[in-house]
Backbone as CSV, one residue per row, in Angstrom:
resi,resn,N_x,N_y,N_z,CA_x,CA_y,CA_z,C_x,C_y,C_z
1,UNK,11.250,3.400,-47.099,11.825,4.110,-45.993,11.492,3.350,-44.716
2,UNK,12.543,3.014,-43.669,12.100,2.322,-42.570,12.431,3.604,-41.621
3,UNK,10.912,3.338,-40.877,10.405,3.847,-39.614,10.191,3.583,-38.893
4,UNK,10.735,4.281,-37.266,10.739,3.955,-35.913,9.479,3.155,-35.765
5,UNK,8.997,1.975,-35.300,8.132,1.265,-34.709,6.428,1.937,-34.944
6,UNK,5.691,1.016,-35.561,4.493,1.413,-35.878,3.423,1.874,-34.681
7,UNK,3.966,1.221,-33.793,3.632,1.583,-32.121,3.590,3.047,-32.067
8,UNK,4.826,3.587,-32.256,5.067,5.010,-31.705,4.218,5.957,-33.263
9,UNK,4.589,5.584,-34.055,3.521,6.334,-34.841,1.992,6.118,-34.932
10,UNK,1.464,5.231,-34.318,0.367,5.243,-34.158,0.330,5.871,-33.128
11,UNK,0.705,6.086,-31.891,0.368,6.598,-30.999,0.605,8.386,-31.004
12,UNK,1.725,8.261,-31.900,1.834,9.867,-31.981,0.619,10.776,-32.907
13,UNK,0.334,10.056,-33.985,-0.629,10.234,-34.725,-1.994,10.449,-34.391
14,UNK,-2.307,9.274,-33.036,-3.864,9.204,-32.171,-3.439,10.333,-31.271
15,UNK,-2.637,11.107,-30.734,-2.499,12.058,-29.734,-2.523,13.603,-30.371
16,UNK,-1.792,13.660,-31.763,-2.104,14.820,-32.772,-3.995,14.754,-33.008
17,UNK,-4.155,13.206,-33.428,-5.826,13.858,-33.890,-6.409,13.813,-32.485
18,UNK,-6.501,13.765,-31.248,-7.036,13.893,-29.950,-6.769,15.446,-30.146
19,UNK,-5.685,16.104,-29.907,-5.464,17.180,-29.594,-6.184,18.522,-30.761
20,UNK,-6.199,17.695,-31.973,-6.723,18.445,-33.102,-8.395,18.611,-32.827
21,UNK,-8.908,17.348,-32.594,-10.247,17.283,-32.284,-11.048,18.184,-31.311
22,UNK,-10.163,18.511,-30.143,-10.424,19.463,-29.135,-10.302,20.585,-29.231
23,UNK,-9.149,20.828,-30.084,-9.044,22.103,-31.048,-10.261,22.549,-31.617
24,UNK,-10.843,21.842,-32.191,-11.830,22.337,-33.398,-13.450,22.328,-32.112
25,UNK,-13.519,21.685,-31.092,-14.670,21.660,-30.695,-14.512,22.884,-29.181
26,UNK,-12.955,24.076,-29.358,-12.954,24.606,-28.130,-13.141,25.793,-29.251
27,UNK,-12.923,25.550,-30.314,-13.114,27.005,-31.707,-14.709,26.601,-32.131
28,UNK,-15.516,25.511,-32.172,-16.751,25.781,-32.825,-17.831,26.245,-31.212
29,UNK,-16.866,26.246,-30.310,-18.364,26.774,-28.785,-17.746,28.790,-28.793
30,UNK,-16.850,28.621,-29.592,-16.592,30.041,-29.650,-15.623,30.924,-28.357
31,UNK,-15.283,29.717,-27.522,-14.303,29.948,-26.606,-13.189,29.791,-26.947
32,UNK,-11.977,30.397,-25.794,-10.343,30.125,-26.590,-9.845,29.610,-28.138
33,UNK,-10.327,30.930,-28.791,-10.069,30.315,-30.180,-8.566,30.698,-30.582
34,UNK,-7.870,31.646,-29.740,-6.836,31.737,-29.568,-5.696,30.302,-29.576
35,UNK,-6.444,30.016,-28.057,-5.940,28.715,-27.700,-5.934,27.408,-28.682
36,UNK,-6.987,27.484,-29.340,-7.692,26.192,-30.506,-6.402,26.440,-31.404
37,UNK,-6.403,27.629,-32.176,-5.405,28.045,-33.032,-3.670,27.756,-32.702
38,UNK,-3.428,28.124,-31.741,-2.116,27.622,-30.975,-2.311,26.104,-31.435
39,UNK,-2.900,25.288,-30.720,-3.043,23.838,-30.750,-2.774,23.759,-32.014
40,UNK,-3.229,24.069,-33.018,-3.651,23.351,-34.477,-2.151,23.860,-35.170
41,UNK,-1.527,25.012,-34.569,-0.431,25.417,-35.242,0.520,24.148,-34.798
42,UNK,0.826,24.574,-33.569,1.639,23.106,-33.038,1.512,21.848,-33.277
43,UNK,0.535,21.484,-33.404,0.395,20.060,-34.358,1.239,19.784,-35.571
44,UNK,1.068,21.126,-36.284,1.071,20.672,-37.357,2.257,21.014,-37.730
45,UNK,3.061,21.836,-36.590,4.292,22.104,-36.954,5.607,20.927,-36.466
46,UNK,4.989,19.962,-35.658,5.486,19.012,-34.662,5.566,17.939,-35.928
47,UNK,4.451,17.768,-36.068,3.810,17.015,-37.876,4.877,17.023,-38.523
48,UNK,5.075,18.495,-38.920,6.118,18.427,-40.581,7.521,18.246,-39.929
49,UNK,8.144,18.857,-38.659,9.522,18.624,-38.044,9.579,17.079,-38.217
50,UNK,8.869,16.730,-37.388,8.797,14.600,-37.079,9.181,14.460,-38.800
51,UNK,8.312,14.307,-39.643,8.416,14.049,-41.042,9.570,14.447,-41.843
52,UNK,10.144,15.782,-41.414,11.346,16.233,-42.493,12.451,15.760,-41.039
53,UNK,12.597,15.617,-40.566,13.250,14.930,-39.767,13.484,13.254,-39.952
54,UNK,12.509,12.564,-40.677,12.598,10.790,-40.954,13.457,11.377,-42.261
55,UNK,13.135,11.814,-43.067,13.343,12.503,-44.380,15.177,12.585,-44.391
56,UNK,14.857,13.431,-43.716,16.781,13.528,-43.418,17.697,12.624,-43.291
57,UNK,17.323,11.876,-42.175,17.654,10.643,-41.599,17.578,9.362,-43.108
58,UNK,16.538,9.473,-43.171,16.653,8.124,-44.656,17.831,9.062,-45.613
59,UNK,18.020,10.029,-45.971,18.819,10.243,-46.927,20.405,10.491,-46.667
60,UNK,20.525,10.728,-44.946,21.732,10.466,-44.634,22.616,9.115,-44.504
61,UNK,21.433,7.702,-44.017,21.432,6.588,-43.944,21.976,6.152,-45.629
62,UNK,21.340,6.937,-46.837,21.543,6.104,-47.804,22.506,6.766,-48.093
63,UNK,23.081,7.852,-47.985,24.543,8.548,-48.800,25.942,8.037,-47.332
64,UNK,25.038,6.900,-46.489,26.363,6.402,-46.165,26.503,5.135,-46.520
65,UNK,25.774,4.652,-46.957,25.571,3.184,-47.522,26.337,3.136,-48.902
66,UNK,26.172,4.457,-49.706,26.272,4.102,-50.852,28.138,4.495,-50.432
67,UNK,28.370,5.680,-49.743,29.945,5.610,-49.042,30.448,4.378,-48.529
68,UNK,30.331,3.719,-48.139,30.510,1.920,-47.508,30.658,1.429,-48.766
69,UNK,30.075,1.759,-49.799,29.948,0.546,-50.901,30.928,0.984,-52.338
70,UNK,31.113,2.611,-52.205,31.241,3.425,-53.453,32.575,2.582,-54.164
71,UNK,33.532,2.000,-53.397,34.605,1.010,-53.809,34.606,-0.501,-53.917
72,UNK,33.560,-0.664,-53.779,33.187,-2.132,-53.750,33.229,-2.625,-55.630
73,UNK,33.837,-3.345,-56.321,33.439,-4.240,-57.198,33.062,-5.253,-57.543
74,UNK,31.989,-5.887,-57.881,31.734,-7.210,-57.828,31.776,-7.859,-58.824
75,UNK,32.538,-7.369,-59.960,32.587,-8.162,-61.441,34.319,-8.881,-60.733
76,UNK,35.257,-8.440,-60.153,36.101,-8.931,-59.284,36.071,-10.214,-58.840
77,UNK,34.724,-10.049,-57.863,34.253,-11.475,-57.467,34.163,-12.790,-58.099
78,UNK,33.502,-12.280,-58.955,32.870,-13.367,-59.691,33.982,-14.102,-60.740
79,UNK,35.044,-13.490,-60.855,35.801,-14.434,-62.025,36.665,-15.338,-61.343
């Protein structure tokens, strides 16, 4: 599966675990655990959208490829 630039997923990835990390250390002082919880939901819901979102995209990419090609013969070619 090809994916947008390793740049942007690294960076999206270091900003989920930043945000996760603060999460967990604003829920273990026992303050805004409300807030901690929000955070950790949104992560992780941003997480699976981004992901079933590449998901989509690769399988729309390949059911047009294989449409581009579905008439193509290449035993044709070759004789």
């Amino acid at each position: 599966m090809e994916l947008p630039g390793l740049r942007t997923w690294v960076v999206f990835y270091l900003i989920s675990f930043v945000v996760l990390l603060w999460a967990a250390f604003l829920s273990a002082q026992g303050v805004m655990v409300w807030v901690s919880l929000f955070l950790i939901i949104l992560i992780i819901g941003i997480n699976f959208v981004t992901v079933l979102n590449q998901v989509k995209m690769h399988s729309a990419r390949k059911e047009f490829q294989h449409n581009l090609t579905k008439g193509f013969d290449r035993s044709k070619d070759k004789e």
